[in-house]
C-alpha positions in Angstrom: 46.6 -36.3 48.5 43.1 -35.0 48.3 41.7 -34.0 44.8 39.3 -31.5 44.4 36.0 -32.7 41.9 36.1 -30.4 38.4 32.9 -28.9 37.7 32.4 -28.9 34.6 31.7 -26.0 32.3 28.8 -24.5 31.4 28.8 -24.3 27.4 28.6 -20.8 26.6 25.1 -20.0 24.4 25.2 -16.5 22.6 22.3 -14.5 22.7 20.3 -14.7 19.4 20.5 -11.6 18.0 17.5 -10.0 17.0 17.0 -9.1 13.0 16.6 -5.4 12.1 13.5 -3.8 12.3 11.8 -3.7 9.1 13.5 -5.9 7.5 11.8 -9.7 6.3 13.0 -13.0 8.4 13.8 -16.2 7.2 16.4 -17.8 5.0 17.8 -15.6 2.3 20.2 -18.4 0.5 16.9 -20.3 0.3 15.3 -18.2 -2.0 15.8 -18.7 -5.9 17.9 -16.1 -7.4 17.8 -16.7 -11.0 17.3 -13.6 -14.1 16.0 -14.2 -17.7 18.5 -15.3 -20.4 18.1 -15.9 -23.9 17.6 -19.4 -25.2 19.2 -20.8 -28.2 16.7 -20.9 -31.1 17.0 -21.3 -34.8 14.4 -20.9 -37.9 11.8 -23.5 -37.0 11.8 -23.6 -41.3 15.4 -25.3 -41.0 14.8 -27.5 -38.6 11.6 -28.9 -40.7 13.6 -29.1 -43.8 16.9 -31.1 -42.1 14.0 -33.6 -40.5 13.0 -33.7 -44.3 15.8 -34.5 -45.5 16.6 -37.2 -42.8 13.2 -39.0 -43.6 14.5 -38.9 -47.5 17.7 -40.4 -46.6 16.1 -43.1 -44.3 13.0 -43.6 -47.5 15.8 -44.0 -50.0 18.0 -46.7 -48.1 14.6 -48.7 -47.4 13.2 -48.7 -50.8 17.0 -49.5 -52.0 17.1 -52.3 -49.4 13.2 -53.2 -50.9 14.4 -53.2 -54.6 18.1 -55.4 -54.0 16.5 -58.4 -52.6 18.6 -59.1 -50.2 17.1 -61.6 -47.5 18.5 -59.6 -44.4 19.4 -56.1 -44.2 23.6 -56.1 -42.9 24.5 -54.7 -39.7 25.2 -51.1 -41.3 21.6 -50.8 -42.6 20.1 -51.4 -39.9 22.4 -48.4 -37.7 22.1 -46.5 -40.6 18.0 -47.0 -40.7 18.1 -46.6 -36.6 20.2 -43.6 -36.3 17.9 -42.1 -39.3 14.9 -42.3 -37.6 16.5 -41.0 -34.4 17.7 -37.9 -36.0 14.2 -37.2 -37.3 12.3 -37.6 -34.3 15.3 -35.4 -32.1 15.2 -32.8 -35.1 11.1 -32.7 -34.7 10.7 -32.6 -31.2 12.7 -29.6 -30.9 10.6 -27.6 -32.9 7.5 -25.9 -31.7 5.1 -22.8 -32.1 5.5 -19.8 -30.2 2.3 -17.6 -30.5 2.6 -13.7 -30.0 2.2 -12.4 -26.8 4.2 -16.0 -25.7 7.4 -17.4 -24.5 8.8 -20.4 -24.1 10.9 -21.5 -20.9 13.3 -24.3 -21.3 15.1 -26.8 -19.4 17.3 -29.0 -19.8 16.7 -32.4 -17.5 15.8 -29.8 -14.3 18.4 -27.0 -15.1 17.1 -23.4 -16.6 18.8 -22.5 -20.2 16.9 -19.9 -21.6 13.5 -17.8 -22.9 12.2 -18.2 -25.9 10.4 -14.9 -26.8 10.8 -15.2 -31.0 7.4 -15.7 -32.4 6.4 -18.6 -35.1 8.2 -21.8 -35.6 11.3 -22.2 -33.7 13.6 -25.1 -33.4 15.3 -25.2 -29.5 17.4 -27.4 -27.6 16.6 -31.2 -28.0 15.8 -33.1 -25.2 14.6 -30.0 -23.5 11.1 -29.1 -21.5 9.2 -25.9 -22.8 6.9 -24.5 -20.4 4.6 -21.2 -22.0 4.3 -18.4 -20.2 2.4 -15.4 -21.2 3.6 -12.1 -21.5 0.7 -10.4 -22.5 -0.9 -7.8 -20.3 -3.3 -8.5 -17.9 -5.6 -6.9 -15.3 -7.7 -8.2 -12.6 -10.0 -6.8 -9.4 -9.3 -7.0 -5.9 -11.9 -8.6 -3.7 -13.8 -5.9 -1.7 -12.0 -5.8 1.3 -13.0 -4.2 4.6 -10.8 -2.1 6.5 -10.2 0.4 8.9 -9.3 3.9 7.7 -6.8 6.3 9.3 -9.1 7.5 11.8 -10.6 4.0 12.2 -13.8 4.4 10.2 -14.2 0.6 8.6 -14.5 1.1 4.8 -14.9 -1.1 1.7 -12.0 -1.0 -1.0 -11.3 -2.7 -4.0 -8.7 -2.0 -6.9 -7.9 -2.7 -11.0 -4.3 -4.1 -10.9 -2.9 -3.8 -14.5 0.3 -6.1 -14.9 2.5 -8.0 -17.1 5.3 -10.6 -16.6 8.4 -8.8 -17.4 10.9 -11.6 -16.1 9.8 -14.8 -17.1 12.7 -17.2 -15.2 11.6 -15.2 -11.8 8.0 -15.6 -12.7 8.4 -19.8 -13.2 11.0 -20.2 -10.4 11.3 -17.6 -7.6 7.2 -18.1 -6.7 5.1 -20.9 -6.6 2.6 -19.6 -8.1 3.1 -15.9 -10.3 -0.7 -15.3 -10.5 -2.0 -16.3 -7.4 1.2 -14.6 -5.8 0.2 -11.5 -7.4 -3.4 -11.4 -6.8 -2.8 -12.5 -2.9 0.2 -9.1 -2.7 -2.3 -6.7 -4.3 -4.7 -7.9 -1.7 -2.3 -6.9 1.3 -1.2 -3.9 0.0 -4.6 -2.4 -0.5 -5.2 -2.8 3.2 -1.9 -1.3 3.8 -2.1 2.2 1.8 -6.0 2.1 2.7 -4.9 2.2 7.0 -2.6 5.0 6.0 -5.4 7.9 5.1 -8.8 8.6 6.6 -12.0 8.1 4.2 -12.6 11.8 3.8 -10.6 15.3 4.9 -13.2 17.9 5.8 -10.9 20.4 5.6 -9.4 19.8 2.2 -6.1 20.4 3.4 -4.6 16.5 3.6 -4.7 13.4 1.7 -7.9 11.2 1.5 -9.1 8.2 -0.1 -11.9 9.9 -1.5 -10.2 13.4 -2.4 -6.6 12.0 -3.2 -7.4 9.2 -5.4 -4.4 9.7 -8.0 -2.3 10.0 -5.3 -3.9 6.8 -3.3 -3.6 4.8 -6.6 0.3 6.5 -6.9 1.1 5.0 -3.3 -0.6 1.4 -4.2 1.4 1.2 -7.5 4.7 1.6 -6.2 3.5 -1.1 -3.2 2.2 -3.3 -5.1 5.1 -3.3 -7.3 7.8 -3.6 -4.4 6.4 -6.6 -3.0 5.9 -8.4 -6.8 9.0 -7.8 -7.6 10.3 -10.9 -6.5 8.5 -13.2 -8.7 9.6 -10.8 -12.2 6.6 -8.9 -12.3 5.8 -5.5 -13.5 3.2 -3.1 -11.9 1.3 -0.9 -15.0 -1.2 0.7 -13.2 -3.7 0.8 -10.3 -7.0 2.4 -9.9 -9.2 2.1 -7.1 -12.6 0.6 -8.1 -14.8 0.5 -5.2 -15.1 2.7 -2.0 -17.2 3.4 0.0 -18.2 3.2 4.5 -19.1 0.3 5.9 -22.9 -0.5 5.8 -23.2 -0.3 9.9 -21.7 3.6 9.6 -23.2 4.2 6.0 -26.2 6.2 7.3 -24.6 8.1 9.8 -21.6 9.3 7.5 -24.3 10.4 4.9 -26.4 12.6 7.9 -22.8 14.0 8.7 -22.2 15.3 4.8 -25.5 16.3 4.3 -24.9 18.2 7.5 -21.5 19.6 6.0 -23.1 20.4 2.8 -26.2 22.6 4.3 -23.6 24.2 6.8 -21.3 24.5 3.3 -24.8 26.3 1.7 -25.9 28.3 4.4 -22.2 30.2 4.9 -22.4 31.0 0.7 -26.1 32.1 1.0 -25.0 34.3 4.2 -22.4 36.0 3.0 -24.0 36.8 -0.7 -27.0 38.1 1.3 -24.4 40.5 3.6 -22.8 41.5 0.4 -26.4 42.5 -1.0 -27.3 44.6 2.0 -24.3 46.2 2.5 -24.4 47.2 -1.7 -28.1 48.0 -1.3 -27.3 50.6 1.5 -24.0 51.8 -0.1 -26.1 53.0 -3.2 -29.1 54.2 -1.2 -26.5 56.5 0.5 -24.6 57.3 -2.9 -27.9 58.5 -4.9 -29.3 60.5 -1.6 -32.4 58.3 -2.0 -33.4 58.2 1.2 -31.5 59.4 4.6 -31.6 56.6 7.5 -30.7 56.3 11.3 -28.4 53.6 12.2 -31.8 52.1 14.3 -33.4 52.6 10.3 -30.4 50.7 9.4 -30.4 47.8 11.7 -34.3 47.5 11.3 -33.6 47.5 7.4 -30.5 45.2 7.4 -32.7 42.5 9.4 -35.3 42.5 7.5 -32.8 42.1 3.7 -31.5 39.2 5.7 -34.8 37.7 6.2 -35.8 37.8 2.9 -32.4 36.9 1.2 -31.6 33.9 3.8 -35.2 32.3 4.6 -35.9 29.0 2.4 -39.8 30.0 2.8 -41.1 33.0 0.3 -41.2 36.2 1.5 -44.7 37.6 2.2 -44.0 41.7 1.0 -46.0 43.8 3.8 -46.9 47.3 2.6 -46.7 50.3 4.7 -49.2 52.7 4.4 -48.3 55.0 7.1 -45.3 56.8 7.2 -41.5 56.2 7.4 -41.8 55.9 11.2 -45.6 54.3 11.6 
């Protein structure tokens, strides 16, 4: 009886799908998902009077134990004297000094319980950590970056960033680092919006950085505040500080706008000098002044546009002869 060998199978391997386009990669049950509550606090006042009290109770028992002259305290004293003191120093530790602007946020051996935002003397959770975090406003400037514009001019750019910490459990655990995270998004966000519109519209018919600045600082705001998000913090504004081209194009951009600008001049001065000559003829004609060919006309017309359009004085030539010598 002949056997034919099995081959064995080939394990199957499914083609690793590909993740959506524009959307981030990596682990998403990874990332800390945690929201600001509030933590249990009383009247720091309380907590400072009960610690009194304690440290009465524990003075009276000693100075009663002092004044009976016994030779060793019993058993009870000395749990009674023990506990005491333990109350006291569990009662004090718990209270601390929030300071406006401030929070506190505390954990309990490694697990979040609560903010503390009550200002003044507060008593919290004993046995807990308090770490401070500030929710005070604050404001800082981008480095000047250099990038390429829309049309691939390389500028320099630099923004104001105006924020405040507006979830403080996201700010402590979702990031490593809140401020550095912030400062490092603002960074790549101006480089984004600034690829996204040229340096200057000629026309004045689109979006610039130069021409469009509230709209520019508009875009970068709402950025800026999408990709800080994470880490509980709140976008209050963003104004663009520095801008300006490149040091290697600087010259030539500023021959092309002066060119603009004269070419900008010389179409007002032009058509104020046609409307001049065409008024100064209309009312030569009106008042029967003086009756001219057209070749009268044309010879007159050049010589208004002279005057009105050269940069140089005009030199006035007077004609002694007659109209057509």
């Amino acid at each position: 009886m002949s056997t034919t060998p099995s081959t064995p199978a080939t394990p199957s391997i499914d083609p690793i799908s590909k993740p959506p386009v524009g959307r981030p990669v990596g682990h998403a049950g990874a990332r800390v998902t945690v929201s600001e509550r509030s933590a249990f606090a009383v009247d720091g006042f309380i907590a400072v009077f009960v610690a009194l009290v304690l440290l009465g109770l524990l003075a009276q028992r000693i100075i009663g134990l002092a004044t009976s002259h016994v030779d060793e305290p019993s058993p009870g004293d000395l749990t009674f004297i023990v506990t005491m003191i333990l109350a006291a120093a569990l009662v004090l530790s718990s209270v601390v000094v929030i300071q406006p602007g401030e929070t506190k946020v505390v954990q309990f051996f490694g697990r979040y319980v609560g903010t503390a935002r009550r200002s003044g003397l507060s008593m919290l959770l004993p046995l807990t950590t308090k770490r401070s975090v500030s929710v005070r406003v604050n404001n800082f400037e981008t480095n000047v970056l250099k990038v390429n514009d829309a049309d691939g001019n390389p500028v320099e750019i630099a923004a104001i960033i105006v924020w405040q910490v507006a979830d403080t459990a996201k700010a402590v655990f979702a990031v490593e680092a809140y401020k550095d995270f912030v400062k490092v998004q603002a960074e790549a966000a101006l480089r984004h919006v600034a690829t996204t519109h040229p340096y200057d519209d000629p026309d004045g018919h689109g979006e610039s950085l130069r021409g469009s600045t509230d709209v520019v600082s508009g875009e970068l705001a709402t950025e800026v505040a999408e990709r800080v998000r994470v880490a509980g913090v709140e976008i209050l504004e963003v104004r663009i500080s520095h801008l300006a081209y490149s040091p290697e194009i600087a010259q030539a951009m500023l021959q092309r706008q002066q060119a603009s600008a004269i070419i900008a001049a010389r179409s007002m001065i032009v058509d104020g000098a046609v409307g001049m000559v065409e008024m100064a003829l209309q009312r030569l004609e009106t008042k029967d002044i003086v009756v001219l060919d057209d070749e009268r006309k044309a010879a007159m017309v050049s010589n208004l546009l002279v005057v009105l359009c050269s940069e140089a004085k005009a030199s006035p030539v007077v004609n002694a002869g007659s109209l057509y010598h």
